[in-house]
N, C-alpha and C positions, 0 to 999 in steps of 0.2 A: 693162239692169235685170234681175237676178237674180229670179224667180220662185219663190215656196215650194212644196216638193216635187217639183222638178224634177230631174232627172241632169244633168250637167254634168260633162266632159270638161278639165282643165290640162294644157297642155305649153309647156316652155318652152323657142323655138327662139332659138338663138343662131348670125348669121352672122358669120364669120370671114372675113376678107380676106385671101390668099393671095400677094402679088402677081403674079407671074407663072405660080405653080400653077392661079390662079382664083378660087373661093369655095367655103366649105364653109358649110354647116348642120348642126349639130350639135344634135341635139333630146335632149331630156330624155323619162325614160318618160312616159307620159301616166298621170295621176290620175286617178279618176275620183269624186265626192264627189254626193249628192243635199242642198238645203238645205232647212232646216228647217221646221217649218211656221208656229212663229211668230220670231221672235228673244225671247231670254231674255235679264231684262237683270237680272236676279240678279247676276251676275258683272259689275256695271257697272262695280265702283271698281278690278276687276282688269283690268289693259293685256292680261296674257297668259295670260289663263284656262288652265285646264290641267296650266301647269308648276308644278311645284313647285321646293321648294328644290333641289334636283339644278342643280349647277352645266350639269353639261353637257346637262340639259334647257332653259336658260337661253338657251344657246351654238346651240342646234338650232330654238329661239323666235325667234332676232336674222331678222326678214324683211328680205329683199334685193328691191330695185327698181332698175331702171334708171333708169328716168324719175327726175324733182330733185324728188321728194316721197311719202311714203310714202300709199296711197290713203284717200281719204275723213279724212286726218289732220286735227283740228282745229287741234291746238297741236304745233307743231316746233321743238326744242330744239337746237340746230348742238353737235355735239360734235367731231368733230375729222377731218381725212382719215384715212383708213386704209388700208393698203395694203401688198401680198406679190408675190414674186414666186420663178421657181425660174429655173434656168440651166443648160443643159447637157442638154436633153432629147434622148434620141434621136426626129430628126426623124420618123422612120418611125413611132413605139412609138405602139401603140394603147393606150400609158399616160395619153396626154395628155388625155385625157376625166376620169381619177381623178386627175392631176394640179391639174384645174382644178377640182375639187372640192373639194382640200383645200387650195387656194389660198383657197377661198370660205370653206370654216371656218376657216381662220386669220383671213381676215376678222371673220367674227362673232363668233371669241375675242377679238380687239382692240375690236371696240365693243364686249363685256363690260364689258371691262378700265376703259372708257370712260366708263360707266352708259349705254350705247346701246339702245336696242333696235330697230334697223332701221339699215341701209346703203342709201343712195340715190346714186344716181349710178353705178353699178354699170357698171363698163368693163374691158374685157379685151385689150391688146396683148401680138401675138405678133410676135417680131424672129428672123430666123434668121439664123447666121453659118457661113457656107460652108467644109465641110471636104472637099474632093475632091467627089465626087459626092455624097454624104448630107449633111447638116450637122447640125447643134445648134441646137435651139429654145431661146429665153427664153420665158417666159410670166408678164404680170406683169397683175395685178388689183387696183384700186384703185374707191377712192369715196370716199362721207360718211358721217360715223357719227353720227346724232342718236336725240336722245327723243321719242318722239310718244305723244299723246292723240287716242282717235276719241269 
């Protein structure tokens, strides 16, 4: 239970399964936010306060959850899988962090495209295909792309 006028700390760690390298955690910067003292419910009949027309403020709105529902959603709207992937990473490239990034906004341009405004289900398989000693990473990211009301 979130607390009015508190600080509060987000990061979001993501483990990856290596198979014989191990495991990696790859964490995200940490946010830090204080909430509010009351909630304002002015902006009731708006899903995503804030944005404006700006498509690609739209596109940067789409929230991603792992878990099979977006939080405290009242009404869930099933829009459709969505899903990207790239091929041919260099195994080593400390690209692969901005590569899965923008595996994720391809995402949320597809639930755009969709009427989505949230991805759930949110999963991320890495396949590597061995070329001498380094190989080639795939990395592909998928989910679900629906409408939600809180």
């Amino acid at each position: 239970e979130l607390q009015p006028g508190i600080a509060y700390a987000y990061q979001v760690i993501a483990r990856e399964e290596k198979g014989l390298l191990g495991v990696d955690y790859n964490r995200s910067p940490k946010t830090n936010f204080t909430t509010q003292e009351k909630n304002d419910d002015d902006d009731k009949d708006d899903l995503l306060p804030g944005v404006a027309d700006n498509p690609r403020d739209e596109v940067v709105a789409v929230e991603v959850y792992t878990t099979n529902g977006p939080a405290m959603a009242r009404h869930t709207e099933y829009k459709g899988m969505v899903m990207a992937n790239k091929i041919n990473i260099d195994f080593q490239s400390k690209m692969t962090l901005i590569i899965r990034e923008e595996l994720i906004r391809e995402l949320r341009e597809m639930a755009v495209k969709v009427g989505a405004n949230a991805i759930v289900g949110l999963r991320m398989e890495t396949n590597s295909m061995i070329k001498g000693v380094l190989g080639d990473l795939e990395i592909m990211v998928y989910g679900t792309a629906v409408y939600f009301e809180r």
